[in-house]
ZAMARGU-4260 file (C-alpha; in steps of 0.2 Angstrom, whole numbers, plus 5000, padded with zeros to 4 digits):
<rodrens>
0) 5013/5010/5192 | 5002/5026/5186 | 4986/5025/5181 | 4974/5036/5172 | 4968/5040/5189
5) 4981/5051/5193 | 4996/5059/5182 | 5012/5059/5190 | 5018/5067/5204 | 5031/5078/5193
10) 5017/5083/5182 | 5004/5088/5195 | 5020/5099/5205 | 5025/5107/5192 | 5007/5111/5187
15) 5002/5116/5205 | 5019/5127/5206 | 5018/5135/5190 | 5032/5128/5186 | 5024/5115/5171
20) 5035/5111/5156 | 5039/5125/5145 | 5031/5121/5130 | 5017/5106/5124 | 5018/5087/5131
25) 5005/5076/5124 | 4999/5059/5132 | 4987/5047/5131 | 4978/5050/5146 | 4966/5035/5145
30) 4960/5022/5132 | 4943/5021/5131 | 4936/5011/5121 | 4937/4996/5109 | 4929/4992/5091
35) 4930/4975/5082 | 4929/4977/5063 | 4928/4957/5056 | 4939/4944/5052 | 4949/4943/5034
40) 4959/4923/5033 | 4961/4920/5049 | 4968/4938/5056 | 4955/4950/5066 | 4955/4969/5065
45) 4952/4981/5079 | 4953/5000/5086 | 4953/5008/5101 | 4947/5025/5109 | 4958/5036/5116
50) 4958/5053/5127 | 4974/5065/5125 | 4980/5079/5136 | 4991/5092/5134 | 5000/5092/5151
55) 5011/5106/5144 | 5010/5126/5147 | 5007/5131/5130 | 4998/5126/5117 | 5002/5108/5104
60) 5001/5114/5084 | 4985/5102/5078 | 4983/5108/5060 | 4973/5098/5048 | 4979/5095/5031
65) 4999/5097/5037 | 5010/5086/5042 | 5007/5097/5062 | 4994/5085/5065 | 4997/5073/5081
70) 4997/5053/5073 | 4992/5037/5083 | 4999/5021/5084 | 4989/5006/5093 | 4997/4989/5095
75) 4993/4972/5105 | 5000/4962/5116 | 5000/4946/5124 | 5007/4941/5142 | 5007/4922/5147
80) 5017/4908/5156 | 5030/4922/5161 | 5033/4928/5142 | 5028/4944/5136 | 5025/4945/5114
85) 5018/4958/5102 | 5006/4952/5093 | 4997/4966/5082 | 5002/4981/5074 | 4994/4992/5063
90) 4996/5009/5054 | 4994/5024/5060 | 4980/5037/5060 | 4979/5053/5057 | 4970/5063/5070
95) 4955/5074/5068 | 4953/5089/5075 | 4955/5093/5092 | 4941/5095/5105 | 4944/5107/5121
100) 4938/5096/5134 | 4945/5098/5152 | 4946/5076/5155 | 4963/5078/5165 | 4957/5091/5177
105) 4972/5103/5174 | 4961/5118/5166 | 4958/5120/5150 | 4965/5136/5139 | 4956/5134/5123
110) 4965/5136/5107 | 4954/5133/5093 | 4953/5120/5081 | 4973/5121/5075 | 4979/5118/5093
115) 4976/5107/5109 | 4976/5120/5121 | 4990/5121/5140 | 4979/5110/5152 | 4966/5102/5137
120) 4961/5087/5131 | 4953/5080/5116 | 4943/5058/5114 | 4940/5051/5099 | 4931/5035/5099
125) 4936/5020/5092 | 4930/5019/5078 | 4937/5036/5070 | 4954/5028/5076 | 4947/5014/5065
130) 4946/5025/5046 | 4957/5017/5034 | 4954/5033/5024 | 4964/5044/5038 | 4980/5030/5039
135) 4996/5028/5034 | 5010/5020/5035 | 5021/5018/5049 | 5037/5019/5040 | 5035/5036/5034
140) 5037/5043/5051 | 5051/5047/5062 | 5046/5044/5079 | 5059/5056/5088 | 5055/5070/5077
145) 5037/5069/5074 | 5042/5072/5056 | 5032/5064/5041 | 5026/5068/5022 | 5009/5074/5021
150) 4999/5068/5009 | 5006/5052/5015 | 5009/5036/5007 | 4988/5029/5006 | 4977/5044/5011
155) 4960/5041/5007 | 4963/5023/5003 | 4952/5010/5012 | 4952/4989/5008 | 4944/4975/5018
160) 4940/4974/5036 | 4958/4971/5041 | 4967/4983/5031 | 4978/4996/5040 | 4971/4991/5057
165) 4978/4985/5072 | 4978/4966/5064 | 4980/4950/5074 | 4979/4931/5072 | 4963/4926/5079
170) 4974/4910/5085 | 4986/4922/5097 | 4970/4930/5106 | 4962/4913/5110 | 4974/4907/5124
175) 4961/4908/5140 | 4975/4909/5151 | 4986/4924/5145 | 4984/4943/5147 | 4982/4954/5135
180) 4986/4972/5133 | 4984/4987/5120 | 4996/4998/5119 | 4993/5017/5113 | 5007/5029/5107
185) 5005/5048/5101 | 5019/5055/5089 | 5019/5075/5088 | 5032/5087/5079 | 5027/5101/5094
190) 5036/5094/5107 | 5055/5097/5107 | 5062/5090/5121 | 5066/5075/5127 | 5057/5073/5143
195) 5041/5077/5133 | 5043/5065/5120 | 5046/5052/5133 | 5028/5048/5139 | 5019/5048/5124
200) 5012/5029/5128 | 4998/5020/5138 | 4992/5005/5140 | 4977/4991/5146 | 4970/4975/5149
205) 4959/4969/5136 | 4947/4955/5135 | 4942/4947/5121 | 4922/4936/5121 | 4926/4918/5116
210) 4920/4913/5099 | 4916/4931/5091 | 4933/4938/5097 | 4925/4954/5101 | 4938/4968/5112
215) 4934/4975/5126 | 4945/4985/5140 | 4943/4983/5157 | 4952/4992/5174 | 4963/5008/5173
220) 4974/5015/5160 | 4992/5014/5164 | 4998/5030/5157 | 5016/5035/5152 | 5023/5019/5150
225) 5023/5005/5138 | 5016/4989/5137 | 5032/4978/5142 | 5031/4985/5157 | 5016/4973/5159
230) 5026/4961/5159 | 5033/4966/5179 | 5018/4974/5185 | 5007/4958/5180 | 5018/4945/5179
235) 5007/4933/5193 | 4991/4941/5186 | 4985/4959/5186 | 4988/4970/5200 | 5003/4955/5204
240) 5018/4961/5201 | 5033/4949/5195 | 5050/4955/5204 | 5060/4944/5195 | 5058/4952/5177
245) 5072/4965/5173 | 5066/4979/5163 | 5080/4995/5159 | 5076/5010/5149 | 5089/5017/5138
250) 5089/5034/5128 | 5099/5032/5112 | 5111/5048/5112 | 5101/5060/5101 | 5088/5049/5096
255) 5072/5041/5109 | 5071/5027/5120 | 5071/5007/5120 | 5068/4994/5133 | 5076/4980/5137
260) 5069/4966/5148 | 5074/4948/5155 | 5067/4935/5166 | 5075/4918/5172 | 5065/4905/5175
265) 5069/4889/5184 | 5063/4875/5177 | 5064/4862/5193 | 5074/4849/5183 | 5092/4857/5181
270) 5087/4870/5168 | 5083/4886/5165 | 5072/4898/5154 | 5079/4914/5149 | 5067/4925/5140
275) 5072/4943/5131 | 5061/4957/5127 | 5066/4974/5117 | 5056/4988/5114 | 5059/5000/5102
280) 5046/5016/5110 | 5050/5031/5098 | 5069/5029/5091 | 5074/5030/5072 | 5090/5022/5077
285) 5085/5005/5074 | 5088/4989/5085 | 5100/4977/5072 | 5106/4962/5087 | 5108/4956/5104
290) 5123/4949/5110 | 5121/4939/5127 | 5138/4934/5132 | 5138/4916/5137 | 5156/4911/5141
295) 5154/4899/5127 | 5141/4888/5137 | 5127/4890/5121 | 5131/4872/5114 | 5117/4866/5127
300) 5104/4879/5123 | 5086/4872/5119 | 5070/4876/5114 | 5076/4892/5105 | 5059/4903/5102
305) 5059/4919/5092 | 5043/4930/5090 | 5043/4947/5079 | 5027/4956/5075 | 5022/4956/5054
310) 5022/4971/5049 | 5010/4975/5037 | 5012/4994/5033 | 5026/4991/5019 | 5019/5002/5005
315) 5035/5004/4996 | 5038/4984/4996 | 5056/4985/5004 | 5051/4973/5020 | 5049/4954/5018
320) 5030/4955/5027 | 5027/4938/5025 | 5045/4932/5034 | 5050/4938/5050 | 5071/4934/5047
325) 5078/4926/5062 | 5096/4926/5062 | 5106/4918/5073 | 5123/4913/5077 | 5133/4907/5092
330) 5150/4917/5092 | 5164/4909/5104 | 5160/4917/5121 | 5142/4924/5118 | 5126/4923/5107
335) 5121/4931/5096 | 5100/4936/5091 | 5101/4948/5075 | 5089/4954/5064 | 5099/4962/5053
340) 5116/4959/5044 | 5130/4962/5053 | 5140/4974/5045 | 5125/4988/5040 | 5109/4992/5040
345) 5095/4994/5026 | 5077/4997/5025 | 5075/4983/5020 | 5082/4973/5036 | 5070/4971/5048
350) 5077/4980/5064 | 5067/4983/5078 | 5059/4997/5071 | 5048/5011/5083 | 5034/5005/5092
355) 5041/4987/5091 | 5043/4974/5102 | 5053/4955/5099 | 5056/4942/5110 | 5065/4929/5113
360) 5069/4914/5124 | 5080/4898/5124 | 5084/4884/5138 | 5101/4882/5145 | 5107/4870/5160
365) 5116/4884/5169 | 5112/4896/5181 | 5108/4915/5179 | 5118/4931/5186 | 5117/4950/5180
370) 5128/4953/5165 | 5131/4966/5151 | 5125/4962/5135 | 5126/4970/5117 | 5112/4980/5106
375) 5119/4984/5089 | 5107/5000/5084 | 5110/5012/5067 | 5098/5021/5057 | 5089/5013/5042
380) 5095/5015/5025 | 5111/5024/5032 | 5124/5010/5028 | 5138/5007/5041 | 5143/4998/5055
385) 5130/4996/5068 | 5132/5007/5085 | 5135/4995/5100 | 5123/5000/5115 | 5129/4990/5133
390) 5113/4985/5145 | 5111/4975/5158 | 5104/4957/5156 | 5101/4941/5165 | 5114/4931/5158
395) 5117/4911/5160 | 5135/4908/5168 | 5139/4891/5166 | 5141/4882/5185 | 5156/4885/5196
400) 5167/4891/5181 | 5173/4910/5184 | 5176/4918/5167 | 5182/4933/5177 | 5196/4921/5182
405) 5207/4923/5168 | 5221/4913/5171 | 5212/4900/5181 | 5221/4899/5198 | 5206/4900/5207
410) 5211/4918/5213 | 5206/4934/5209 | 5221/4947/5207 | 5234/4957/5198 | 5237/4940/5189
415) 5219/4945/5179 | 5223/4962/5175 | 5238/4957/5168 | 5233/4942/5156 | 5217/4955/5152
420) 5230/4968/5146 | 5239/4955/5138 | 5226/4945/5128 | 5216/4963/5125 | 5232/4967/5117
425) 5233/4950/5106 | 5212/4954/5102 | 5209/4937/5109 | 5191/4931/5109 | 5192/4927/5129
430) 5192/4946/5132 | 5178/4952/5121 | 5167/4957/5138 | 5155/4966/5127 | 5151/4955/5115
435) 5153/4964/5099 | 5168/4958/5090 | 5177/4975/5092 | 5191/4978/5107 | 5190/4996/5116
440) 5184/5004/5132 | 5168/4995/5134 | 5177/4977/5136 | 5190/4985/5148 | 5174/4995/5157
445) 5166/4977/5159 | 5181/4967/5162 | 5183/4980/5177 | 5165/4980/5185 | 5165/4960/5183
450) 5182/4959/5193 | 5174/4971/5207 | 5157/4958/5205 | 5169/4945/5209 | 5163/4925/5205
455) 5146/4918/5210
</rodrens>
């Protein structure tokens, strides 16, 4: 794990080499502070301070008044009993202008007040992070691009304690047994290139005081990477590292990157606990569904849990705030989270949207094994069939049975190929290796590295 302490070893060669990414990469270096604004029915309000380096070799357009001005995007997490959730979001704030500071030790080039300089860096408290007035919504932005509207949708609008901020249940921060974690992101239209939108998030631990619910943050900023990743690297406490949680990254072709995490837990009694996470860090593509492919064993599942973030930056009133949709469908031989309907996606639909995490867990009796599930991602408001996306997942496989073994003589051989071919042929449900309802290369891709994988 990286901590504000140090910036990576790639970032500190190429620096030292002269060799330092060709044009400006913005991160959040360190989060600094925390601010606790008040409590409006039942939900709390909160900000957090934050230092941000240009790690680049040439200056990062910061012009106030345009829509080149860097944004911020804060949100909170909660880590306990081997389940990682979001549990506040908030809009996002437009920054103020940029300071020439020198915080990551790289040597500053000043650029004035329109640009964040190669090597600089620039804090703005908590509070500031905290002006309604300088917010808006997150809806308007594409994450990938940098792009949004300026003015945006609520400039200069402010409202009670809670409105636009980072908001939480007072309820979801009162566990004294979980961990909890903010989770800063910087969106910028100066940077171009893939690897320099890709660590544009920090996070850290935070505490909140029993009874007032004041924030605080303690120990070292973990810098370029996201909060999910909390999940592994403090899974038996901080600084404890869980091994057994699964965490992929996946950049979606022309578009940013998503997460996709899982953990099995045994339950000591026959059963297990299969808990999903999927992050949405910075793509436009929205995440629609899941599929887990279950070889039909999902009539035993149990203790199904869902846990989506509200969203509360809907100005134009196209999201259902106040109803997180959660549906869900068991399909044959897999299962089936989805968020959206399945045949299109609106803006209306709430997809897994940038800077958006949802989890999810259920109990079966069978026992785990790595296996390729389904997201189902399309751009918002573009209409059409949902791109399928194949990840790897811990994925229930029920007992002794060996789905790989098609024609159930115990042996595998030739004999699968052919009754693959055959029923792949007839668009049988049994050979739908990746779950999506559609027949192509990625079943027969899958059918072929579960034949090398062998039975358990």
């Amino acid at each position: 794990m990286k901590s504000n302490q140090t910036l990576t070893t790639l970032s500190l060669l190429a620096l030292a080499t002269g060799l330092a990414i060709a044009e400006p990469d913005l991160i959040v270096s360190d989060i600094t502070s925390a601010t606790t604004f008040g409590a409006v029915d039942g939900k709390i309000a909160y900000s957090f301070g934050t230092t941000i380096c240009n790690i680049g070799n040439s200056e990062a357009a910061w012009i106030n008044g345009t829509n080149e001005n860097p944004l911020i995007s804060q949100t909170l997490y909660r880590l306990v009993d081997g389940q990682i959730q979001q549990i506040g979001i908030g809009f996002a704030h437009y920054t103020t202008p940029p300071l020439s500071g020198n915080a990551c030790g790289l040597g500053c080039t000043p650029a004035g007040f329109n640009a964040l300089g190669a090597g600089c860096s620039t804090t703005s408290s908590s509070t500031i992070h905290g002006l309604q007035s300088t917010m808006g919504p997150r809806t308007e932005i594409n994450p990938f691009t940098g792009d949004y509207p300026y003015p945006f949708t609520s400039i200069g609008q402010t409202g009670d304690a809670i409105y636009k901020r980072l908001q939480v249940n007072i309820a979801d921060i009162s566990d004294p047994n979980a961990l909890y974690f903010v989770e800063t992101q910087v969106i910028t239209s100066a940077e171009t290139t893939p690897a320099t939108r890709a660590n544009n998030v920090s996070y850290r631990q935070v505490t909140f005081t029993p009874g007032s619910a004041t924030a605080s943050v303690v120990g070292p900023t973990y810098t370029e990477q996201p909060a999910i990743f909390a999940w592994r690297d403090h899974g038996n406490g901080i600084g404890m590292p869980n091994s057994e949680v699964m965490i992929i990254e996946i950049t979606i072709p022309g578009d940013g990157i998503i997460h996709a995490g899982s953990l099995v837990t045994d339950l000591g009694d026959g059963t297990f606990r299969y808990d999903y996470a999927i992050h949405n860090q910075n793509a436009h593509n929205a995440i629609s569904s899941l599929m887990v492919p279950g070889a039909g064993i999902f009539d035993g599942m149990t203790n199904r849990i869902f846990h989506g973030v509200d969203y509360h930056d809907d100005v134009d009133g196209l999201i259902d705030d106040s109803d997180i949709i959660n549906r869900t469908s068991t399909i044959n031989t897999y299962w089936a989270q989805s968020w959206t309907p399945a045949n299109q996606l609106q803006e209306d639909d709430n997809a897994i949207r940038w800077g958006t995490t949802y989890s999810y867990s259920f109990t079966a009796p069978n026992e785990p094994r790595n296996y390729q599930s389904v997201l189902h991602y399309a751009v918002p408001g573009a209409g059409g069939s949902p791109v399928p996306l194949v990840i790897e997942t811990v994925t229930p496989i029920q007992g002794d049975v060996c789905f790989i073994d098609l024609n159930g003589d115990g042996v595998l051989n030739f004999y699968e190929v052919s009754t693959f071919l055959s029923s792949f042929s007839a668009q049988a449900p049994s050979v739908d290796f990746v779950p999506d309802g559609m027949f192509n290369f990625f079943d027969v891709s899958s059918f072929l590295n579960a034949l090398t994988a062998g039975c358990p």
